[in-house]
TORPADO-843855 format. One line per field, with one value per residue (C-alpha): residue number from 1; x, y, z. Coordinates in steps of 0.2 Angstrom, whole numbers. Example, Ala and Ser with C-alpha at 12.3 -4.5 7.8 and 13.67 -1.06 7.14 Angstrom:
# TORPADO-843855
seq: c(1, 2)
px: c(62, 68)
py: c(-22, -5)
pz: c(39, 36)
//
This chain:
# TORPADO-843855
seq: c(1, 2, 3, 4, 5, 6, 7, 8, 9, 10, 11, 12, 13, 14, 15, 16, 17, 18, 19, 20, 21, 22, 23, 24, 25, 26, 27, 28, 29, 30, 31, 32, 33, 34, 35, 36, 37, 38, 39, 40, 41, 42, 43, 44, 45, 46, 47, 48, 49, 50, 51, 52, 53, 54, 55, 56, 57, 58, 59, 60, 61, 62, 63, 64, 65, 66, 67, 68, 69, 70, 71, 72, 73, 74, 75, 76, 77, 78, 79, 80, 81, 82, 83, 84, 85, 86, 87, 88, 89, 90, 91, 92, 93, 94, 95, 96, 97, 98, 99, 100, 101, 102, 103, 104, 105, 106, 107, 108, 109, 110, 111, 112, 113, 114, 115, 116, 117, 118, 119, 120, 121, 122, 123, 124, 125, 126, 127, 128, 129, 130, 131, 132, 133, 134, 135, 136, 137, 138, 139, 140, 141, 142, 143, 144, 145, 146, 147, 148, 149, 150, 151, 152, 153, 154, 155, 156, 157, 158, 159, 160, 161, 162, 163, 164, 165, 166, 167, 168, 169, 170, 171, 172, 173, 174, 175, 176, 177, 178, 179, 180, 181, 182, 183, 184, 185, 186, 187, 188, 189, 190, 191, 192, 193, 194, 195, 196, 197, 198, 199, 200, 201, 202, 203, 204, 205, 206, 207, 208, 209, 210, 211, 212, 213, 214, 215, 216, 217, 218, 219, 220, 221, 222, 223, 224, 225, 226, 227, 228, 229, 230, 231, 232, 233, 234, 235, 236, 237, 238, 239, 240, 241, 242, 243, 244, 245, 246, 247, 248, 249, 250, 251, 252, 253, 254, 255, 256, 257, 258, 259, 260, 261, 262, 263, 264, 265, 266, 267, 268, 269, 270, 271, 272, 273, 274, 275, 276, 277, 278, 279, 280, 281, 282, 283, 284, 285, 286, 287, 288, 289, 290, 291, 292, 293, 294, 295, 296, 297, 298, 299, 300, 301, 302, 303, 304, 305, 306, 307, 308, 309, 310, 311, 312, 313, 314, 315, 316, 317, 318, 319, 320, 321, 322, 323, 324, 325, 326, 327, 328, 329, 330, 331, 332, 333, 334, 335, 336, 337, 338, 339, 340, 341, 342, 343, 344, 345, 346, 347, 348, 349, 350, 351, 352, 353, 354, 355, 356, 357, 358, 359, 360, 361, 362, 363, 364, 365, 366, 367, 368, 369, 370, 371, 372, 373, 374, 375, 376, 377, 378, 379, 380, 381, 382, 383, 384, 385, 386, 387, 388, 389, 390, 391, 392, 393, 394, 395, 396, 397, 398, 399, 400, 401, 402, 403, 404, 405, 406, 407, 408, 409, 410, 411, 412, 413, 414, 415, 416, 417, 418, 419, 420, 421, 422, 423, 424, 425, 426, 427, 428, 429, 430, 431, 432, 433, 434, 435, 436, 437, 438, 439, 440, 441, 442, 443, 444, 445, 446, 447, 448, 449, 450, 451, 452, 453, 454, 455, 456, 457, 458, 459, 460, 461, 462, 463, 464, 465, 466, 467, 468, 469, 470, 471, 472, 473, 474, 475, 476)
px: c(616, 607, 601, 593, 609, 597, 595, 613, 618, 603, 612, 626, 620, 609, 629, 640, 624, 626, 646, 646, 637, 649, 664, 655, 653, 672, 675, 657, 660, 677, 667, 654, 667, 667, 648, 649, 660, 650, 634, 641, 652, 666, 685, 699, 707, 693, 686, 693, 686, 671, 680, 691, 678, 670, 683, 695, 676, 674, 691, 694, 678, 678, 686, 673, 660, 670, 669, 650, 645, 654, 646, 627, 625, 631, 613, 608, 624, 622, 605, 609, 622, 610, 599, 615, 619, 605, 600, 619, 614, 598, 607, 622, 608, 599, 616, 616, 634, 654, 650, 632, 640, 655, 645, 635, 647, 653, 639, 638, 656, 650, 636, 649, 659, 648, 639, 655, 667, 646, 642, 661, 658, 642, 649, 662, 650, 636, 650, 660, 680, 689, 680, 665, 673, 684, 670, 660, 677, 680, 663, 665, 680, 676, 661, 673, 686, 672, 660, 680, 678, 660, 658, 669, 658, 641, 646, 647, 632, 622, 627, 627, 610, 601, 613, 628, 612, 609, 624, 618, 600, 603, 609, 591, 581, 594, 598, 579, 576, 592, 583, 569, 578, 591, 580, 575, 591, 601, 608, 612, 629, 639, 652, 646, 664, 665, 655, 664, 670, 684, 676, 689, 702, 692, 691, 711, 712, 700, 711, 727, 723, 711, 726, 739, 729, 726, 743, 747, 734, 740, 758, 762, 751, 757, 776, 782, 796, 780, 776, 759, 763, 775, 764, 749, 763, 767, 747, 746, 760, 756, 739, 745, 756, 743, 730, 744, 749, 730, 726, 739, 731, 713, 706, 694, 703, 695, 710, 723, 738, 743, 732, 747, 758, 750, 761, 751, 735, 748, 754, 737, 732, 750, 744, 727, 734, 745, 731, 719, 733, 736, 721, 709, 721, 724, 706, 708, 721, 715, 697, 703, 718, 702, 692, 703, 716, 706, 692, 677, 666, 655, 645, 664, 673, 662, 660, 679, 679, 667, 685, 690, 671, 668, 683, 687, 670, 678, 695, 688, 677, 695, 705, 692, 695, 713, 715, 716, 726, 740, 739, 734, 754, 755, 741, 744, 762, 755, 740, 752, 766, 750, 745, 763, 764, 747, 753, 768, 760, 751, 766, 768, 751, 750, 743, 735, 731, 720, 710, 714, 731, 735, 723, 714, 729, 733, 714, 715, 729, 724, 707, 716, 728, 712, 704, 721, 721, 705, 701, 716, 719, 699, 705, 723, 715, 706, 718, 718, 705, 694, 674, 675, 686, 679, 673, 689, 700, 685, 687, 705, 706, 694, 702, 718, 712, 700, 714, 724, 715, 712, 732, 734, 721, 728, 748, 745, 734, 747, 761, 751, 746, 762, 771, 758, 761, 778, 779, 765, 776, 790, 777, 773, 755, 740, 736, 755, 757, 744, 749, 767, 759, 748, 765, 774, 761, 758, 780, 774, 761, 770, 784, 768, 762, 779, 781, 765, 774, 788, 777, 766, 781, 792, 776, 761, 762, 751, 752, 745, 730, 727, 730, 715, 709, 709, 728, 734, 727, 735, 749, 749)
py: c(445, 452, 470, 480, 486, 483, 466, 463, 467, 456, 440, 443, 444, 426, 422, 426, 419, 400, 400, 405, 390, 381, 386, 385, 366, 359, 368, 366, 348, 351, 352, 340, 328, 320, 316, 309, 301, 294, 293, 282, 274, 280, 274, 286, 282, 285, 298, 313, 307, 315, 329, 322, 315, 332, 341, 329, 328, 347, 351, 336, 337, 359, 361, 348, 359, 375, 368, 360, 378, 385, 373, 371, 387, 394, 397, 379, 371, 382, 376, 359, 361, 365, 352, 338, 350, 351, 332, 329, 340, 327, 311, 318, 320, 304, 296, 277, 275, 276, 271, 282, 300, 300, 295, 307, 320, 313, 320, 336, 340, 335, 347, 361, 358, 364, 377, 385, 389, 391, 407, 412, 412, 421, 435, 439, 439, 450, 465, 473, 472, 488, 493, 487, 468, 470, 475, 461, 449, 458, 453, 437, 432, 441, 429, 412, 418, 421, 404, 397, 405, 404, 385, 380, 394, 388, 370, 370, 380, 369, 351, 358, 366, 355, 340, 336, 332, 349, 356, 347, 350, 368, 368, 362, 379, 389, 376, 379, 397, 401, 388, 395, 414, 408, 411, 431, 436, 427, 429, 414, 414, 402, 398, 392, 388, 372, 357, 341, 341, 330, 319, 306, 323, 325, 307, 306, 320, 316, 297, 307, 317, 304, 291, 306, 309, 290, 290, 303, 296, 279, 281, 282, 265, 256, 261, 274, 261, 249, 243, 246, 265, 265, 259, 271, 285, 277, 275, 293, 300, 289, 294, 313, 309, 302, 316, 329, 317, 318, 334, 337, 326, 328, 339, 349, 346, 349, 361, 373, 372, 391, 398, 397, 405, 421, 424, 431, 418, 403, 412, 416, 397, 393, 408, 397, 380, 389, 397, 380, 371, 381, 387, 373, 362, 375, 375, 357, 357, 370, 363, 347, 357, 364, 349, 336, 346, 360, 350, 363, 358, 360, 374, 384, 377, 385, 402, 402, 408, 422, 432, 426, 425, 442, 451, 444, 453, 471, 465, 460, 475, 483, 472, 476, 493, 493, 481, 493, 506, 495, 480, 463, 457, 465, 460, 443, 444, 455, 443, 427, 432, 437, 418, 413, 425, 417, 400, 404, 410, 393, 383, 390, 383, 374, 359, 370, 383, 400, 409, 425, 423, 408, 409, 427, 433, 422, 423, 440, 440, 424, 435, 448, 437, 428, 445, 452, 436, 428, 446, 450, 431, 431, 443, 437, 421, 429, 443, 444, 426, 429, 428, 414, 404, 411, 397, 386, 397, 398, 380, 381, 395, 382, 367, 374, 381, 366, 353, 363, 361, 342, 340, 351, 342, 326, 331, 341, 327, 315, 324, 328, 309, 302, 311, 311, 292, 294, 305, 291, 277, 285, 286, 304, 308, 311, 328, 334, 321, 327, 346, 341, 334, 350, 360, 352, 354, 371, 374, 366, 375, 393, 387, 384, 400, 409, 400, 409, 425, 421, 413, 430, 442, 430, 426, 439, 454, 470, 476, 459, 460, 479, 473, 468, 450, 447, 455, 445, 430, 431, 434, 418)
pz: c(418, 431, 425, 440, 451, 465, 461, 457, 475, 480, 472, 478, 495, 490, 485, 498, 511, 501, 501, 519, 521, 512, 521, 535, 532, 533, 550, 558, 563, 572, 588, 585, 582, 600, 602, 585, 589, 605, 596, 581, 589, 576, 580, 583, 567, 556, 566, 553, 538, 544, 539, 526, 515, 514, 510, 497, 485, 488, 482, 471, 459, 461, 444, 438, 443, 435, 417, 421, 424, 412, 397, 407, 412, 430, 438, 433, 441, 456, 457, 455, 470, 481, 479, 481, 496, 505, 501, 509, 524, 526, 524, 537, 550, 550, 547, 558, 558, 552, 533, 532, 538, 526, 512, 516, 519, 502, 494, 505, 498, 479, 482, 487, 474, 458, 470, 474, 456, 448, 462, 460, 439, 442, 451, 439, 425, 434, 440, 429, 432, 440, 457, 458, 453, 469, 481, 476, 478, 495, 502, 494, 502, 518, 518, 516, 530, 542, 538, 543, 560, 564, 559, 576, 585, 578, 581, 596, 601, 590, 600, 618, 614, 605, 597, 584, 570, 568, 562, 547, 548, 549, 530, 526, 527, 518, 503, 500, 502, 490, 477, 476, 474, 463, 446, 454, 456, 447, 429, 418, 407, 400, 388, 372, 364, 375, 370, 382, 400, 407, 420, 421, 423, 442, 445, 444, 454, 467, 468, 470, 483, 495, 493, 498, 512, 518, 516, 528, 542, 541, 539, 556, 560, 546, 547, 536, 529, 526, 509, 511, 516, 501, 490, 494, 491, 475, 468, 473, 465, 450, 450, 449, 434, 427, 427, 421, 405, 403, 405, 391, 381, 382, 369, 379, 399, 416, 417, 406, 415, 404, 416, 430, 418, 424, 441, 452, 449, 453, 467, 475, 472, 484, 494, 495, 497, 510, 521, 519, 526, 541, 545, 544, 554, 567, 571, 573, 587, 597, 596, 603, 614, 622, 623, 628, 638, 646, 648, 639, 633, 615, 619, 629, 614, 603, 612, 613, 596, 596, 598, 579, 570, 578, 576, 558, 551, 556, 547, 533, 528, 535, 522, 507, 511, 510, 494, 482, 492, 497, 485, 485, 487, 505, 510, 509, 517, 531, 532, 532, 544, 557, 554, 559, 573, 578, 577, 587, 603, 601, 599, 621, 624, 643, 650, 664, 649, 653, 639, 643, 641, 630, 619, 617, 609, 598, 591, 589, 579, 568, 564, 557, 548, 539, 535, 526, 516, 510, 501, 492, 487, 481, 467, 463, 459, 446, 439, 419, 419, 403, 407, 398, 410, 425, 433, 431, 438, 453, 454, 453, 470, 480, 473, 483, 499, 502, 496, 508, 521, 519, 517, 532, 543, 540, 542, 559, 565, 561, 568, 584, 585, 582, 596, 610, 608, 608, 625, 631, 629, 636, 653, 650, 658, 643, 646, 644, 630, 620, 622, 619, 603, 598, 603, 588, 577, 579, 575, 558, 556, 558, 548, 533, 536, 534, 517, 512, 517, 505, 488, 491, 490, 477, 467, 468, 455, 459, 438, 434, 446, 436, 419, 406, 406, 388, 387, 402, 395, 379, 387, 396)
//
């Protein structure tokens, strides 16, 4: 425990400066994705593993990296995060082709996931619950909704300006400088009571969710009636029973289910899945809308969202504001049915689209939207969680937004794929095919975003997110 208040603040500026750059990470590549593309000669259909790979290891293997810092100790597993993180961040930059960059990425996204849930566990253990608590959780998830943003934004400065390698490289400087601050400003804690962690608990998940999502990419190629589709459902549902029956099982498991007894942290973690899901996949579409249809290109693409990475800063100090004046349950259903309204004025996108009026609007409301969410959901996902189980239930609100996003990414793509090939084959010209295609996907995606309105009124509890850990705990 950090015990100089100066210092504390300190950390968790060193804190929210390394998750930045771990959200940052999932949505910085959208942009570069063409001239990787180009450069390593990738194929269309393998093309979003770039992103994939990152974020099914990063959301698969998070609750891994919970209990790992909650046995080691949370400073050592942060530390040990950014060396596989940065290492990752290397290896993506010199990448020679397909295979090379998603392993790579693999290792970025294993690398994110014991840094995450480990700076997550610390900042619950350094400030004390109450007020203080939720300013620290209110920069903290201010932090994560705007590394979302600004990752399409920096992407696509750093290719047009200098090349798709250093949206990688970039990470390099900062891994070192917050490994060598780490043991200043940083406390150590851990939970002593635990002596074993379940690794073959994150190796099940993991499998469950890279087959769900293979599944969902290759469906429409295979056939969905195909056996071979059928049968990678079947493995991944198999897969998920099979990690359930252990978990119940294991003496010491990766994660305790009567955690989600508690209301409000199950519906912050929907909330989470929820807002990965549309968000991560919104900025997918409109990042290739742009690219492919309006013709900008990396560096436009990128400055194109200045209006939601500059904007969503002066929300989010905004939503930390309001959090405990209004409540984190209104937040979320305000911040959600922004996200829906958002996604609505892009399901009227055109082919000859203008900025001004077709997308400016839209960004603006989806900033606010993130800002009213990431905070509020930063603290329901912790509300009543003893000390001692900090960093799974860390895991456990990462596990779902970056899951989230992955499932998302890979059912908008699929849904925008499948009918601009439809509208192709029936002689449609490409750029109205592939809007038509982005169209669709952006009606699913405001229909996800109003169930996030829905699971935050039906399932958040404000009296849960005031109560004491221990009691809500015992509770459970």
């Amino acid at each position: 425990m950090v015990a100089s208040p100066r210092l504390k603040w300190l950390g968790l500026a060193l804190l929210g400066a390394v998750q930045f750059m771990v959200v940052l990470d999932i949505a910085i590549v959208n942009v570069a994705l063409p001239s990787i593309q180009t450069d390593l000669g990738f194929s269309q259909a393998n093309l979003q593993w770039v992103i994939s790979a990152y974020a099914l290891v990063f959301g698969g293997f998070l609750l891994l990296g919970g209990r790992t810092a909650d046995l080691l100790g949370r400073r050592r597993v942060f530390m040990l995060g950014l060396v596989a993180f940065t290492i990752g961040s290397l290896l993506c930059g010199l990448a020679w082709s397909e295979a090379s960059l998603i392993g790579a990425r693999a290792i970025q996204g294993l690398g994110a996931a014991t840094i995450s849930p480990a700076a997550l566990a610390i900042l619950m253990t350094t400030f004390a619950e109450g007020r203080e608590r939720n300013i620290a959780l209110g920069v903290w998830g201010a932090v994560g909704g705007f590394g979302a943003a600004a990752g399409v934004l920096l992407g696509g400065v750093l290719t047009d300006a200098l090349s798709w390698e250093w949206i990688f490289f970039v990470n390099i400087p900062v891994g070192i400088a917050a490994f060598a601050l780490a043991p200043v400003l940083l406390g150590e804690s851990r939970d002593t009571r635990v002596k074993s962690f379940d690794a073959l608990g994150a190796v099940l998940v993991t499998s469950h969710l890279t087959t769900l999502v293979l599944g969902i990419t290759q469906g429409h190629t295979w056939g969905w009636t195909s056996a071979r589709t059928i049968g990678i459902f079947a493995l991944s549902a198999a897969l998920l029973a099979g990690f359930v029956v252990w978990e119940n099982r294991v003496a010491e498991p990766l994660m305790r289910f009567g955690i989600l007894r508690t209301k409000t942290v199950l519906g912050a973690n929907v909330a989470g899945f929820i807002l990965g899901t549309a968000l991560f996949s919104m900025f997918l579409m409109l990042t290739l809308y742009m690219q492919q249809v309006l013709g900008y290109s990396a560096m436009k693409t990128g400055i194109a969202y200045l209006a939601v990475a500059g904007t969503s800063i002066i929300w989010a100090n905004v939503a930390a504001a309001l959090v405990n004046r209004v409540g984190v349950r209104s937040l979320i259903a305000s911040g959600m049915g922004l996200l829906a309204l958002g996604m609505l004025l892009f399901t009227q996108v055109p082919v000859e689209g203008s900025y001004a009026s077709d997308l400016l609007p839209g960004f603006l409301i989806i900033a606010l939207g993130m800002a009213l969410c990431f905070v509020p959901i930063s603290i329901a996902a912790l509300a009543g969680v003893s000390q001692a189980e900090a960093g799974i239930a860390s895991g456990l609100i990462n596990t779902s937004q970056q899951i989230g996003g992955a499932v998302g990414i890979a059912l908008l793509s699929t849904i925008a794929v499948t009918r601009t090939e439809n509208e192709l084959a029936s002689g449609t010209a490409v750029p109205e095919a592939m809007t038509s295609g982005f169209q669709v996907a952006f009606w699913v995606g405001t229909a996800i975003a109003l169930a996030g309105v829905v699971a935050a009124l039906v399932l958040i509890r404000q009296e849960e997110v005031e109560v004491a850990p221990e009691t809500a705990l015992e509770a459970a």
